[in-house]
Every structure is written in C-alpha cells, then in structure tokens.
C-alpha positions in Angstrom: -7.9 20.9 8.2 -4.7 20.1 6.3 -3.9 21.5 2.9 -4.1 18.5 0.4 -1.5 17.1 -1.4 -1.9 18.3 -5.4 1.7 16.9 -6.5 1.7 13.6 -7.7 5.3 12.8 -6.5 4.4 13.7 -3.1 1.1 12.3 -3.0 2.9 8.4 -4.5 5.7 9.1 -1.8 2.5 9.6 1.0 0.8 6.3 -0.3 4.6 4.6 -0.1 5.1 5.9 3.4 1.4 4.6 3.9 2.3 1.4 3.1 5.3 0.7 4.6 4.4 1.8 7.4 1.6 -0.8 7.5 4.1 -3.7 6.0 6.5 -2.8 9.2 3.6 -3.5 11.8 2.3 -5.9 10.0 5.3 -8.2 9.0 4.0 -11.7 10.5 0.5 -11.1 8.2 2.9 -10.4 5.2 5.3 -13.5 5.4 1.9 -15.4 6.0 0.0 -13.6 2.8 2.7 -13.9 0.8 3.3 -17.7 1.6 -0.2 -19.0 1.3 -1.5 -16.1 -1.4 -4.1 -14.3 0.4 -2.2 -11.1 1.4 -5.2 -8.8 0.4 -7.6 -10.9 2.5 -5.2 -11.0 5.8 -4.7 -7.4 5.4 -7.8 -6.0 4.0 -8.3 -3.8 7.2 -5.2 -2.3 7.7 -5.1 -1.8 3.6 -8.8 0.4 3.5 -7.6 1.9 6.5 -4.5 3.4 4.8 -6.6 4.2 1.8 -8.6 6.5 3.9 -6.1 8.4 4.9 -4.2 8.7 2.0 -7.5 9.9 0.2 -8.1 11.9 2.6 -4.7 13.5 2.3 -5.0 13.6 -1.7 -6.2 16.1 -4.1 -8.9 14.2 -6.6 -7.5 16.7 -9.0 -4.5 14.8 -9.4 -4.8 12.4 -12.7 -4.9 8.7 -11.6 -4.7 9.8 -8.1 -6.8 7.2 -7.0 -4.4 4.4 -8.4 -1.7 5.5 -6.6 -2.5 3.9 -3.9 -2.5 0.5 -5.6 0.9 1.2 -7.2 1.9 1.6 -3.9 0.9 -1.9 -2.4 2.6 -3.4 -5.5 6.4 -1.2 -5.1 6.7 -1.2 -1.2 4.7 -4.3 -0.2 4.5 -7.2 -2.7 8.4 -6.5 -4.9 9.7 -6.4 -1.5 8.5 -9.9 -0.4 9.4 -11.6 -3.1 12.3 -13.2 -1.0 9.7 -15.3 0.8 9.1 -18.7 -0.6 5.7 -18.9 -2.5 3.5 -20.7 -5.4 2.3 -16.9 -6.3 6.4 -16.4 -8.0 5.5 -19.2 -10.0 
C-alpha cells in the first residue's frame, strides 16, 4: 500500500493533476458542460472516480483535506473554460 499524502501542497497538487487529467480526456464533455451548464451532471462519473482516488491517496489528517478536491475542479477545470461561450459567465 502506498504511503499517504500528509502535505497539503502535495495533496492540492494530486487533486490538480487529478483533474486535469480528467479535463484532458474529457474535453468534448467540458465544452459541452460548460456551454449548456450541466458540467457536474455530464461528468459526474469521471468526477467521483477521481475523488476516489484522490481520497484514497490523502491523509484525513490534513485540515480541509476533503475540500481540496472541490477547489481543484473550480482552478484546473471550470477558470480554465471560461473561454467557452456560456449563460453560466453571465
């Protein structure tokens, strides 16, 4: 079994790395989430499945470790699309 993460730095870089990773094979279901504002529904699998992992990967002792996850989502994922056109910006 791995050794968990206990630094918060490296466990927000894990849930960034996560992320993108998921927002790279997934790029079609982000232009189309973005654009009609249901991002969360058209990638709720690929989403818990990263959450898995990174909570598998994190210590719980870390404070708001569970939240940096969701912070995650918001810096790699949703900033980054804010190029594509959308009533969501509005």
């Amino acid at each position: 079994m791995a050794k968990l993460v206990t630094n918060p730095e490296l466990a927000f870089r894990l849930a960034r790395a996560i992320v993108s990773d998921i927002a790279l094979y997934n790029q079609k279901k982000v232009r189309e989430g973005i654009e009609k504002d249901c991002i969360f529904d058209l990638l709720n699998d690929e989403l818990e499945e990263g959450r898995e992992l990174f909570c598998s990967r994190v210590s719980p002792e870390i404070p708001g470790w569970h939240h940096l996850y969701d912070r995650a989502i918001v810096d790699v994922m949703i900033k980054q699309a804010g190029r594509i056109e959308s009533n969501i910006w509005k």
